[in-house]
C-alpha positions as CSV (number, residue, x, y, z in Angstrom):
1,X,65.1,17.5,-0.5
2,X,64.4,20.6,1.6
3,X,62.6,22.6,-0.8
4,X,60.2,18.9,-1.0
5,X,59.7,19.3,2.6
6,X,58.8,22.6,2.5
7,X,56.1,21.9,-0.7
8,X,54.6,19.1,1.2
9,X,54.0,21.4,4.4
10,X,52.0,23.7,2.5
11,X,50.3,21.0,0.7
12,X,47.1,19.8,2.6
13,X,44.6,18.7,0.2
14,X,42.3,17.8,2.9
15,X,42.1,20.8,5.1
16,X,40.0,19.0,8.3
17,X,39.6,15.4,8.6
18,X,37.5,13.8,11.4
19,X,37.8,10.7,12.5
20,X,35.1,8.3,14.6
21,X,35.9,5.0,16.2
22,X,35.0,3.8,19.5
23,X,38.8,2.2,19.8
24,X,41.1,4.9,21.5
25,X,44.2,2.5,19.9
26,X,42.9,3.0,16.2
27,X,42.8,7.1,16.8
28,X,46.6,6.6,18.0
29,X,47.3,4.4,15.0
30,X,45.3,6.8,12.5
31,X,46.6,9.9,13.9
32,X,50.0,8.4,13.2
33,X,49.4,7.4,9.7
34,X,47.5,11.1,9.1
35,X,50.5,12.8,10.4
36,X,52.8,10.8,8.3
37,X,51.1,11.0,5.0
38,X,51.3,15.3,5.1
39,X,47.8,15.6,3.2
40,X,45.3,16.3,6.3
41,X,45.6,19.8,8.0
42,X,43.5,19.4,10.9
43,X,41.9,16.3,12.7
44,X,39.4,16.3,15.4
45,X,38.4,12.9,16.6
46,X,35.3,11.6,18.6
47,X,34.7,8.0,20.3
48,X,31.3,8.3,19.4
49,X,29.0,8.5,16.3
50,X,26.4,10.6,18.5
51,X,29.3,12.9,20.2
52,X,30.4,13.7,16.2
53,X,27.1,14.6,15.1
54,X,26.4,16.6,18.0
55,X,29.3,18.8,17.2
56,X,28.4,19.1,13.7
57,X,25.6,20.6,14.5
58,X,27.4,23.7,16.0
59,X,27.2,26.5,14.6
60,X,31.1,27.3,15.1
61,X,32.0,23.6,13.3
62,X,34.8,24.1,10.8
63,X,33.6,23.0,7.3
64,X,34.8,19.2,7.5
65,X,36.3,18.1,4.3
66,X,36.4,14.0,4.9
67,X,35.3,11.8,8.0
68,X,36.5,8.1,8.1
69,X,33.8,6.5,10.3
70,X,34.1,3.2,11.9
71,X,30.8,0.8,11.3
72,X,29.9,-1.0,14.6
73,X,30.1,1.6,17.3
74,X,28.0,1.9,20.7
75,X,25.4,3.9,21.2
76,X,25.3,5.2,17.7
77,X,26.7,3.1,14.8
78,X,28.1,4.3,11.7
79,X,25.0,3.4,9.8
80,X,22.4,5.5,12.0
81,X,25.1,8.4,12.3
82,X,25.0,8.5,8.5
83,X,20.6,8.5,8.8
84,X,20.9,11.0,10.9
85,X,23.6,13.6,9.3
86,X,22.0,13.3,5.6
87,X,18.6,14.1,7.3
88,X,19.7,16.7,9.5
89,X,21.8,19.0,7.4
90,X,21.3,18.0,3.7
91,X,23.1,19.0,1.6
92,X,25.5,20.7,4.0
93,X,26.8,16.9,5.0
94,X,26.6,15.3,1.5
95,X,29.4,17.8,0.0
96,X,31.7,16.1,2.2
97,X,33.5,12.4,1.8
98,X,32.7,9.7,4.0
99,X,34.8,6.8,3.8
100,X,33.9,3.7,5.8
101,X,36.5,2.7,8.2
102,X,35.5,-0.8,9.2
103,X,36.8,-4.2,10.4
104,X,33.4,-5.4,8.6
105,X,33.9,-7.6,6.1
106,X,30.3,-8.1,5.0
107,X,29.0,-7.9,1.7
108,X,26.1,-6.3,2.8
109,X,27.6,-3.8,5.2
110,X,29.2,-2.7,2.0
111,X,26.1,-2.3,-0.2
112,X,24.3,-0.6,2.5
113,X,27.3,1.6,2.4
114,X,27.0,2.4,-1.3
115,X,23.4,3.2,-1.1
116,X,24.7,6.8,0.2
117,X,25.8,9.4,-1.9
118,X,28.2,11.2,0.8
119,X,29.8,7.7,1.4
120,X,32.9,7.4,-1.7
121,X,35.0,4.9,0.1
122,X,34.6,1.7,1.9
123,X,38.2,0.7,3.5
124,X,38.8,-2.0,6.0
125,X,41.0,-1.2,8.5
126,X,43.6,-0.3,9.0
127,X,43.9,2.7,6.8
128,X,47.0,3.4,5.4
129,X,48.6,6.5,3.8
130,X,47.8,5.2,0.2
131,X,44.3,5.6,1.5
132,X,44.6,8.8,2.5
133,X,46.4,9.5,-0.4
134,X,43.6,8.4,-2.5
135,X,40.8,10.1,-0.3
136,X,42.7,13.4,-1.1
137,X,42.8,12.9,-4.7
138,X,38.7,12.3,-4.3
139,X,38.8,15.7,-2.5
140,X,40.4,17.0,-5.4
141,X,37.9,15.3,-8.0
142,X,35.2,16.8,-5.7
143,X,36.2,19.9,-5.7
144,X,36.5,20.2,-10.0
């Protein structure tokens, strides 16, 4: 069992995660879940689509391997963050996965959802660790 710890530690498919909702509860939640499943090294979280974007366009932002975005946000929803990211950076935002985070159980919030390349998941909440587990092996897929 120890030397399966110790395998798992080093094991973090997904290197840096980021996570936007607008509900402080679901970042406790997710972080939780995150921590739990031993796949993400790094998560940095924003309340706000147009707070994320904002610091992906520093020029010190780590290279971000997924982002599980919520849908129906303030300010900037998950929809119009996506506009803007695949507009502003290309190709630089479509290597990573987006997976769709949402309460939304609309069939057209889904479709739109499909319509963009960067966007290989549509979950609705709450994620799980078999959904991370599953993003990771997307990662992996990505990556071949």
């Amino acid at each position: 069992v120890g030397s399966e710890m110790c395998i798992r530690d080093r094991i973090k498919p997904i290197k840096t995660a980021m996570l936007i909702d607008d509900e402080p509860v679901d970042h406790m939640m997710y972080r939780r879940i995150v921590n739990r499943s031993g796949l993400v090294g790094d998560v940095i979280s924003f309340k706000g689509a147009d707070e994320a974007l904002e610091y992906l366009r520093t020029p010190d932002c780590p290279e971000i391997d997924v982002i599980f975005l919520d849908i129906n946000m303030p300010r900037m929803n998950g929809f119009e963050f996506l506009e803007a990211a695949t507009e502003e950076m290309g190709a630089n935002f479509t290597k990573m996965i987006v997976v769709m985070l949402t309460t939304s159980l609309l069939k057209a919030d889904r479709e739109r959802a499909s319509q963009y390349k960067v966007v290989r998941k549509y979950i609705t909440k709450p994620l799980t660790v078999d959904h991370i587990s599953h993003v990771a092996g997307l990662l992996g897929g990505a990556a071949a």
